[in-house]
N, C-alpha and C positions, 0 to 999 in steps of 0.2 A: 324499656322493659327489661326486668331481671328478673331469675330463677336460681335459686338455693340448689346448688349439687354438692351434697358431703356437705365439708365447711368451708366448700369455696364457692363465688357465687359468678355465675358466666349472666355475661349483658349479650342480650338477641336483640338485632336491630329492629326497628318498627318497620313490619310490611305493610304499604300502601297497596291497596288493590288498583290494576290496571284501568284505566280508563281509555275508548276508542274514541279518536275525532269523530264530531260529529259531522253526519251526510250536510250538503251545502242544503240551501234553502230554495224548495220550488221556484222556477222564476227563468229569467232568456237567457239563455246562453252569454258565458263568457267572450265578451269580444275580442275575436282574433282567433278564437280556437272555434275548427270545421267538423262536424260528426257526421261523419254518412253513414248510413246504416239497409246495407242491402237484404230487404224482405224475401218472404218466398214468392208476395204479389209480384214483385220486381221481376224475378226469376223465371215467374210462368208467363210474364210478357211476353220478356226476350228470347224467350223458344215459342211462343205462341205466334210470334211475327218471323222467327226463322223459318217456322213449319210453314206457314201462311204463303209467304214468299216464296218457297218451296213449291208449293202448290200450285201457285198462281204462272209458276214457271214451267210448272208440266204440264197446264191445259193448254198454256200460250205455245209450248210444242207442238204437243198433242192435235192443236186444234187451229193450226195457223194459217191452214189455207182459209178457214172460214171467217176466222178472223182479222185476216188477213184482207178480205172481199169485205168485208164489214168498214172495218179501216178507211180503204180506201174511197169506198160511197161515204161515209162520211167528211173527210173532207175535201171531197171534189164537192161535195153540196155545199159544206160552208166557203171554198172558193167560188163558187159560182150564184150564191145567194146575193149578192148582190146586183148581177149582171140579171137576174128570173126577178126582183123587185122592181127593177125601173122597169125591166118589158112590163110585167105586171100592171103597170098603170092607164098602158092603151091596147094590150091583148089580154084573154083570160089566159089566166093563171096555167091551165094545161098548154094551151100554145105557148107560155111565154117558156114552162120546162124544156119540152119538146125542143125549142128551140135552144136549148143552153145548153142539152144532151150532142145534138145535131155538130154545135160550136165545139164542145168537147171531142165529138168523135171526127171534124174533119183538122184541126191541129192536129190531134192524136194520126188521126192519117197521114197527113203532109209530113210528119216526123219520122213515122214508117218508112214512108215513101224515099224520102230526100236524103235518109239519116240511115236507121236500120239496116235498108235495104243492103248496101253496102261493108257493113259493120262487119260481118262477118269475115268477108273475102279479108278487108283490112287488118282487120284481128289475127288473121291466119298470116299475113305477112309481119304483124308487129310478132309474133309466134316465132317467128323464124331469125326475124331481124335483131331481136334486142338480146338473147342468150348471147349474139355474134358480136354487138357493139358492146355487151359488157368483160368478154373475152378481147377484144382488143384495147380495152383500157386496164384489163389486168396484164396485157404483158406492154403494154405504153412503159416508157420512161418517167415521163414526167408523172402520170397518177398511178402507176403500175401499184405501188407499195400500199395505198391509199386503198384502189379497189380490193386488193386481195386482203389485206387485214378487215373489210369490210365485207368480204364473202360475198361482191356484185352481184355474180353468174350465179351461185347459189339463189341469192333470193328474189331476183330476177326469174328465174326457175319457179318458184313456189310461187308467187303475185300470179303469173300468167299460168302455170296449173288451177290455182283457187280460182280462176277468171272462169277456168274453160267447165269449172260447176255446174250441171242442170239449176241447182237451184237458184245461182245467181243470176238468172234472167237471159245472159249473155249469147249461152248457145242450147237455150231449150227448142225444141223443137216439135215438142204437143202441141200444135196447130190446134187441133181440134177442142184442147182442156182448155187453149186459150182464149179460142171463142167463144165457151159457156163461159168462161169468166168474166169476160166483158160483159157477157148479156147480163148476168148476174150482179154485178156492177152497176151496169145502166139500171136496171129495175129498182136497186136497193138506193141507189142517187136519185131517182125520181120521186122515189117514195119519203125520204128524207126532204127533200126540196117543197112537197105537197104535206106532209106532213110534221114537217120535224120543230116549226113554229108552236104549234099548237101541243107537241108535247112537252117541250119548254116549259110553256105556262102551265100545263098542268101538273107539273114538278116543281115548279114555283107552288102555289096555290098547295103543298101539302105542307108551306110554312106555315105555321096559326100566323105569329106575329105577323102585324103588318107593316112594321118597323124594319125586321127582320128581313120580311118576303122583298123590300121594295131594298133594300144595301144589297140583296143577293143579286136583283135583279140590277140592278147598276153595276156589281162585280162582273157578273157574266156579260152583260152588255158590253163595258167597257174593254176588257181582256179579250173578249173575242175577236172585239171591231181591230185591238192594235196587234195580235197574233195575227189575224188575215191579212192586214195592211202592209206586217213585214213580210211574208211567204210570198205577197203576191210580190211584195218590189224583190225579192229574194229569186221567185222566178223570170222576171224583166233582165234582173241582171244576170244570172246562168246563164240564160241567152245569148245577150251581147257580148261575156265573157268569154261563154264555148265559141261563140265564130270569131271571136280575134285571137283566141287559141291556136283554133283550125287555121287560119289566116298564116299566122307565123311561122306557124308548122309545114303549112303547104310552099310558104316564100323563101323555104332554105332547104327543103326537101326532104323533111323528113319522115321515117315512113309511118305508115297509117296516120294524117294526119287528122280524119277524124274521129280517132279513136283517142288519141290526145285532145281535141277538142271538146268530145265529149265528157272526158276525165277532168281537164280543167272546169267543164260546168258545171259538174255533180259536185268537187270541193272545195267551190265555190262556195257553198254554205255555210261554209267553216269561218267564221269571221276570223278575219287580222293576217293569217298567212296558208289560208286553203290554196288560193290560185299558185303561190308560189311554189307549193309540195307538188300539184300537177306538172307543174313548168319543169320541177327538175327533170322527172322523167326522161322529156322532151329534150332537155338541153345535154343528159347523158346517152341520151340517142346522138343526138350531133354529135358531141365528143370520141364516138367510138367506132362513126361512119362516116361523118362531115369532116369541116375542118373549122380549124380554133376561128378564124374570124367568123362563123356561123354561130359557133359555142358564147362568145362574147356576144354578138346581136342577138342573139334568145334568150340570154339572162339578162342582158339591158333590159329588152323587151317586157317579159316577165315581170323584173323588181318594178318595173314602173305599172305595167295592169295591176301589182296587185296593189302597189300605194293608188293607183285610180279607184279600184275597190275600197280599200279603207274612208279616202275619203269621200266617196260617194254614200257608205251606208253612214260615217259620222255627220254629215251634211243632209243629208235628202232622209235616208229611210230612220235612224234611230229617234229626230225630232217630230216624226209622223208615225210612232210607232213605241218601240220597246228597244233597248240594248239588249244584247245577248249574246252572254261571253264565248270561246269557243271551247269550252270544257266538256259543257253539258252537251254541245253537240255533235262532237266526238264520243262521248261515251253512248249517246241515244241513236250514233251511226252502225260505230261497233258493235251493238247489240241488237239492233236491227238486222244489219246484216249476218250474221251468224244464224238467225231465228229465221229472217225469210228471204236471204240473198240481197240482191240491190235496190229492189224497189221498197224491201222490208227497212232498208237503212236510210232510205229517202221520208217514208213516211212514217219512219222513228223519232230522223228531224223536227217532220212538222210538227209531230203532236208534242215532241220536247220543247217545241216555240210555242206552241197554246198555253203547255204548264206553265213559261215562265210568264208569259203574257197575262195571265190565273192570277200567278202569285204577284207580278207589280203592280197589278189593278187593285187588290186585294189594300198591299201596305198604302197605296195610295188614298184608299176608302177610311184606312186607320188611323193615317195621319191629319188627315181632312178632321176627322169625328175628335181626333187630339186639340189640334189646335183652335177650334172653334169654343168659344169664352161657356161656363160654363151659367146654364141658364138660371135667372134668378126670381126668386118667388115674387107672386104680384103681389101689389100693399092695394089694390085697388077693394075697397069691400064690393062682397057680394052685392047684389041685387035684392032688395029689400022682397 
């Protein structure tokens, strides 16, 4: 392009007009590039489940003595459901409760009695005794450095303050709150054991499907049967564990041994190294009042109950049962406990072994429905 100015003539280059790349074309994403794109639905979840949790957290305060009484009728009736079906079959059904109640409340007695009863005097001596055994291993030689960079007596101090808690069970002394709550207890366990079949199914039965209703009903079937299977061999073994606790404790003399006995039963539940965390206690009790050849035979001791632990639930209860790691039942202890003292973190356990017992039944019901071929159309013609 040229233009005449005067008598001289100036060249203006050709402007092309700009052209924009064109948008790509409808269609799946490029592979290997990821877009997340977080909505405001997204947004109102994650605060709708923070509030939710929230909430759920201040009734479970708020209201934990009753829920607490609820709790535990419930699963005393599903431990005891099976011991009320076999009576069931040559007593009526009230007799065979009656008697399951009766069974629960003379252990429960004998435990009082035999265990209990004493608990406290010995509490009040492990009170005394173990501030003093971890004050002579802070000025010991050999572990002197050890304990005090580890603040022993300090937190030795705090464990046995949190202990001496009303709310922790330990040393409450409402007699009289205790008693309505057993009664309450018993009524609500009764009525669970008379009733609680029959509302099952009719919380089944609000599935339409009948596909549906009948996987649920093998879900909860199965996950029940192997959650009660491990809690009951889980209480067999507490047991035997707390008295060879007590046992070792009592054969080197250390004090309150069954308040150690008792401590190795309860973390016991703890799969893979519970009994070993009670043991220590026990064996820095020796260390600080005994002497080293007692300190040596109670960690022997120890490391080998708790390798008899391990292999007794890999052996006997997890192939009759459910594995269940010890994450979840530390954290379903811890939280238990904080919410309603010790018997809140026992029966946090249990219901965090039904959860997982829920969920293995569950992926087991899934993988079953995976693997099975999938079905294929008939060639057979109708019926004329």
């Amino acid at each position: 392009m040229s233009e005449d100015v005067g008598t001289g003539t100036v060249e203006t280059p050709d402007v092309q007009p700009m052209t924009l790349p064109a948008p790509p074309p409808p269609g799946p994403p490029t592979p290997g590039v990821v877009r997340m794109t977080i909505g405001p639905e997204v947004v109102a979840m994650v605060l709708g489940s923070i509030a939710v949790g929230v909430l759920a957290f201040g009734v479970a305060v708020a209201a934990r003595r009753i829920l607490g009484w609820a709790v535990a009728a419930a699963i005393v009736a599903a431990l005891l459901e099976p011991f009320v079906e076999r009576l069931d079959r040559y007593l009526p059904r009230v007799v065979a409760i009656l008697t399951g109640l009766l069974l629960v409340g003379v252990v429960a007695g004998s435990v009082a009695t035999g265990i209990l009863a004493d608990l406290g005097n010995q509490f009040d001596r492990l009170r005394d005794e173990a501030p003093r055994a971890a004050d002579e291993l802070e000025d010991s030689d050999r572990f002197g450095e050890l304990a005090q960079n580890f603040r022993l007596e300090e937190r030795v101090d705090t464990v046995l303050d949190r202990l001496r808690d009303p709310t922790s069970g330990v040393a409450s002394e409402k007699a009289a709150s205790a008693a309505g709550a057993y009664l309450v207890g018993a009524v609500l366990t009764a009525f669970l054991l008379s009733s609680g079949p029959k509302m099952g199914e009719a919380a089944l039965l609000q599935v339409a499907d009948a596909t549906q209703r009948e996987h649920l009903r093998q879900l909860v079937r199965t996950g029940f049967a192997r959650g009660r299977t491990y809690v009951l061999f889980g209480l067999a073994k507490a047991a035997v564990v707390g008295s060879v606790g007590w046992a070792l404790c009592y054969w080197q003399d250390v004090p309150a041994p069954i308040v150690l006995g008792v401590a190795v039963a309860a973390l016991s539940v703890v799969p893979g190294f519970g009994v070993l965390v009670a043991g220590i206690f026990a064996v820095l009790l020796e260390a600080g009042l005994g002497t080293v050849e007692g300190v040596i035979w109670l960690a022997v001791a120890f490391v080998l109950l708790q390798a008899a632990d391990v292999v007794f639930v890999r052996r006997i209860v997890i192939p009759r049962s459910l594995s269940v790691g010890p994450a979840v039942v530390v954290i379903a202890v811890i939280v238990g406990f904080e919410v309603y003292g010790i018997g809140g973190a026992l029966f946090a356990a249990v219901l965090a072994i039904f959860a997982i017992a829920m969920l293995d039944a569950a992926g087991g019901i899934i993988e079953a429905a995976e693997s099975q071929p999938p079905s294929q159309p008939s060639t057979t013609p109708p019926d004329a």
